[in-house]
C-alpha positions in Angstrom: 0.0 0.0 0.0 1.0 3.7 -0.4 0.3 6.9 -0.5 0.0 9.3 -3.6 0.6 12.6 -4.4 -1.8 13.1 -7.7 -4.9 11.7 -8.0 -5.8 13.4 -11.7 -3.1 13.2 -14.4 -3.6 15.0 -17.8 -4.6 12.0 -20.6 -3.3 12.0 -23.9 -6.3 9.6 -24.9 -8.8 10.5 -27.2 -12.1 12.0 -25.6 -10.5 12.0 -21.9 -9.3 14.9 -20.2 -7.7 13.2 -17.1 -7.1 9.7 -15.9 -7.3 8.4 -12.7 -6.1 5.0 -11.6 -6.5 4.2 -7.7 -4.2 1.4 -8.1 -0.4 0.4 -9.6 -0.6 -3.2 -11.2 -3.0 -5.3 -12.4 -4.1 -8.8 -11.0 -5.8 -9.7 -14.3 -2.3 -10.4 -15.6 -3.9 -9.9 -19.4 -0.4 -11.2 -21.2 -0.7 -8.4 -24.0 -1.2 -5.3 -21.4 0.8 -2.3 -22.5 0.5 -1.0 -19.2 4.0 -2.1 -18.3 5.7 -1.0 -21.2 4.1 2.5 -20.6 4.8 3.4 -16.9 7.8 0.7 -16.5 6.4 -0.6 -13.4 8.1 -3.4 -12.2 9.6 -4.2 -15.4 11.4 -7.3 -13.0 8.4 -8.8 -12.0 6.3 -10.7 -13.2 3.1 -8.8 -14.7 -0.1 -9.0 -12.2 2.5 -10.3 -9.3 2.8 -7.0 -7.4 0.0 -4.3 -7.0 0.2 -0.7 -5.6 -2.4 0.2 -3.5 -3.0 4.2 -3.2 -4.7 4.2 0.2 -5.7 8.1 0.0 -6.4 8.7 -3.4 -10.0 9.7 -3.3 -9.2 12.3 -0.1 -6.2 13.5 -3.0 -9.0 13.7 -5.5 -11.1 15.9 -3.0 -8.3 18.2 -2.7 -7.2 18.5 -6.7 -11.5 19.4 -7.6 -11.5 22.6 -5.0 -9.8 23.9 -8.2 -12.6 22.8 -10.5 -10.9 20.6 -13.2 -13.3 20.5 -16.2 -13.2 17.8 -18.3 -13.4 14.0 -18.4 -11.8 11.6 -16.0 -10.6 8.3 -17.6 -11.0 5.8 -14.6 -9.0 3.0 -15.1 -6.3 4.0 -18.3 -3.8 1.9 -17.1 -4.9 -0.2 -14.6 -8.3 -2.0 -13.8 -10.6 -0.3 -11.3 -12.1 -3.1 -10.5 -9.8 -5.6 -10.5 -10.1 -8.0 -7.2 -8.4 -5.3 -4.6 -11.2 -3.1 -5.3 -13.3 -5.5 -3.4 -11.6 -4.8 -0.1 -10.3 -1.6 -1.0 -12.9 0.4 -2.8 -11.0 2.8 -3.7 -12.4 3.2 -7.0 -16.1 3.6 -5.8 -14.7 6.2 -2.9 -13.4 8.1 -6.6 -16.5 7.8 -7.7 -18.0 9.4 -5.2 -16.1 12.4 -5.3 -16.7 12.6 -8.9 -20.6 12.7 -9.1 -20.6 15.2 -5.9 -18.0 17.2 -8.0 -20.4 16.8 -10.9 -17.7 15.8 -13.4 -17.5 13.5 -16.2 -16.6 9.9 -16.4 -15.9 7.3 -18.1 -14.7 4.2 -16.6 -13.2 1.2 -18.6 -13.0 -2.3 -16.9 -13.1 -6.0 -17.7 -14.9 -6.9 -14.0 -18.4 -7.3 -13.9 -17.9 -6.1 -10.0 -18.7 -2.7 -11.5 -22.2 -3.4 -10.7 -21.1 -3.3 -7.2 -22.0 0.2 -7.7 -25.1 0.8 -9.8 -26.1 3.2 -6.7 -23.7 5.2 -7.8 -23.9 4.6 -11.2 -27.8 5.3 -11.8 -28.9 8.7 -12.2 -25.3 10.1 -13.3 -25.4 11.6 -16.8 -22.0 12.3 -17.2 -21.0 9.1 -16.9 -20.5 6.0 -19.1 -18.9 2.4 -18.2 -17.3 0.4 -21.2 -16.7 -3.3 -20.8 -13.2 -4.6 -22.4 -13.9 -8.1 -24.0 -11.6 -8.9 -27.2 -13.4 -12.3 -27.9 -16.0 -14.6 -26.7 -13.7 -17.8 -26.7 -13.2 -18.4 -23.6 -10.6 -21.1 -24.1 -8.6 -17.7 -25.6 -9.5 -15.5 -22.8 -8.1 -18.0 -20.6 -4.8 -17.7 -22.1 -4.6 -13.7 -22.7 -6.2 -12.7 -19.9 -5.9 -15.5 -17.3 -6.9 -13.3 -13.9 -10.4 -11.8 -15.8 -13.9 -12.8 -15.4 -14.9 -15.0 -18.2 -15.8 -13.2 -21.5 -19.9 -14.2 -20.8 -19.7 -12.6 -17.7 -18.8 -9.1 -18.9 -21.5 -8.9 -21.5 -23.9 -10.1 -18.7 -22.9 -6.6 -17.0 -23.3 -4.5 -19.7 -26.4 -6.1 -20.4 -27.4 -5.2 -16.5 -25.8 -2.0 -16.8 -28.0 -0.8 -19.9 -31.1 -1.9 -18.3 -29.6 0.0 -15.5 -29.6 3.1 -17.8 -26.3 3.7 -17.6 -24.7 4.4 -20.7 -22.2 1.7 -21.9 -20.0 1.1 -24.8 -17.7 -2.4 -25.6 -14.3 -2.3 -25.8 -13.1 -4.5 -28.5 -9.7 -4.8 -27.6 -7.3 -5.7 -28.3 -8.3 -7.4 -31.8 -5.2 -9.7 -31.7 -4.1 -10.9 -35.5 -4.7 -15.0 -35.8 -6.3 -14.8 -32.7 -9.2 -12.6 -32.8 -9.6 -11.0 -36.0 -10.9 -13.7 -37.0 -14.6 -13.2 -39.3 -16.8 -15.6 -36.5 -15.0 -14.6 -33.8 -15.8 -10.6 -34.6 -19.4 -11.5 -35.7 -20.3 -13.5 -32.7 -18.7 -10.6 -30.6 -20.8 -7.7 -32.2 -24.0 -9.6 -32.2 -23.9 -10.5 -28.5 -22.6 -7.4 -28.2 -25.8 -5.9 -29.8 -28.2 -8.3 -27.7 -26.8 -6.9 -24.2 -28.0 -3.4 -25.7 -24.7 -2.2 -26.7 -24.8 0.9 -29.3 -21.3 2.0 -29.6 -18.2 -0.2 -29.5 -14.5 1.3 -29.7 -12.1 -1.4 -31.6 -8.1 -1.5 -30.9 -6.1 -3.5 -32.7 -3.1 -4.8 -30.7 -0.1 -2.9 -30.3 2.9 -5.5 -30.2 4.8 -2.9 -27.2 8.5 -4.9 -26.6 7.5 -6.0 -22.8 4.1 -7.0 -23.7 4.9 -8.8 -27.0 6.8 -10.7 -25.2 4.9 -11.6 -22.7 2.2 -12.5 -24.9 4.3 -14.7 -27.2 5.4 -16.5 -24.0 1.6 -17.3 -23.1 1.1 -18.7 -26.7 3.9 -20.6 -26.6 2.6 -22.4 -23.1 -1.0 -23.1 -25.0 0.5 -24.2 -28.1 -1.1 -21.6 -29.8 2.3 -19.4 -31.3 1.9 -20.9 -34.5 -1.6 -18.2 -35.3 0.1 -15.2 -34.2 1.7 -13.8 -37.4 5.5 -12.5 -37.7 5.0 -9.2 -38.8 1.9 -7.0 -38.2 -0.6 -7.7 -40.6 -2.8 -5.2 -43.0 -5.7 -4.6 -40.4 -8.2 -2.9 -42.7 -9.9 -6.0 -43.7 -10.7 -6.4 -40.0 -11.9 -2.9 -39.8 -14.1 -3.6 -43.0 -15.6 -7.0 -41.3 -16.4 -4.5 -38.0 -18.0 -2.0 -39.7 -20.0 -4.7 -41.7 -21.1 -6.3 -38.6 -21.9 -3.6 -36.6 -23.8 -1.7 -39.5 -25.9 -4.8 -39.7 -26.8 -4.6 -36.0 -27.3 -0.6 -36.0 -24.4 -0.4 -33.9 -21.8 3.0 -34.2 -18.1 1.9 -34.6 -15.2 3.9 -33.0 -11.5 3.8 -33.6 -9.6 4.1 -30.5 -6.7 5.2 -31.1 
């Protein structure tokens, strides 16, 4: 556990002003993360092994809005709000809370259906918006990318509970990983479910093959046999963009670029 000094730090992402991540690390463990490579945490460690813990954030957070930051607050840019310390900590629902009584914007990206831990909070908020990460519905993949998530079925189940909620939700399709989940049935079962749990926008990310994370990744492939799918060099990724933009036109859903 420690203490931090910032709570808001200004985002280079598209559509988010600030991001705010409560904690260091990530328990997921998702083998193709970039988080690593980006803030060089533990670069020694193994990834999801060791996890910051920043005890006073919200109270940090208090103190930063007396000046009346405008803008959006990215929750969870790179880490995952809700990972399983959030359960004991709740750190990022004590965020939260300053953020509606502030009456600022958020959007919050996770892979854990825990989210709905908070739907109190949640319901009623305008400026707010929750997006579920989920790259593919195999579950035998997620397993091997992502082997600390919930299972792919049980994100869509929250955004399905979150849009009957009312809160406004979007899909993260990402990271679309070539020979792995770019594949045409693999995006079309993903929109379609997608379109079912009452999704209207999804954001799509192909992934970015950072040095510790590549190697990371082609380490988990290598354990599950599955190396041979990943291609050597990065492939042309329009024809996946094409198959997105088919499916989701079909289910009258708006498609985003991320990055």
């Amino acid at each position: 556990m420690v203490r931090c000094r910032t709570a808001l730090s200004p985002s280079r992402l598209p559509g988010l002003d600030w991001a705010l991540n409560p904690y260091r690390g990530c328990a997921h463990s998702c083998a193709y993360c970039y988080a690593q490579d980006v803030t060089r945490f533990e670069l020694a460690r193994p990834w999801g092994d060791v996890l910051e813990v920043k005890t006073n954030i919200a109270h940090v957070l208090r103190k930063e809005l007396q000046r009346k930051r405008e803008g959006v607050v990215g929750v969870g840019t790179v880490t995952d709000p809700y990972q399983p310390a959030e359960e004991r900590f709740q750190l990022t629902r004590d965020c939260l809370s300053v953020l509606r009584s502030k009456d600022m914007s958020a959007s919050i990206l996770t892979k854990s259906p825990l989210v709905l831990r908070d739907l109190g909070l949640l319901e009623g908020w305008d400026d707010v918006e929750v997006g579920l990460s989920i790259a593919s519905m195999d579950e035998r993949l997620s397993s091997v990318l992502e082997p600390g998530a919930p299972k792919p079925r049980q994100r869509m189940a929250a955004l399905e509970r979150l849009n009957r909620s009312g809160v406004r939700i979007y899909l993260m399709a990402a990271p679309i990983v070539p020979g792995l989940s770019d594949q045409g049935h693999s995006v079309s079962e993903l929109v379609s479910r997608a379109s079912d749990a009452g999704v209207r926008r999804i954001m799509w990310d192909a992934y970015n093959p950072k040095p510790t994370a590549h190697r990371r990744l082609r380490s988990a492939l290598v354990s599950a046999g599955l190396l041979g799918r990943l291609p050597a060099a990065q492939p042309d990724l329009r024809p996946v963009r094409e198959l997105f933009e088919t499916e989701c036109r079909a289910h009258a859903v708006d498609l985003v670029d991320a990055f």
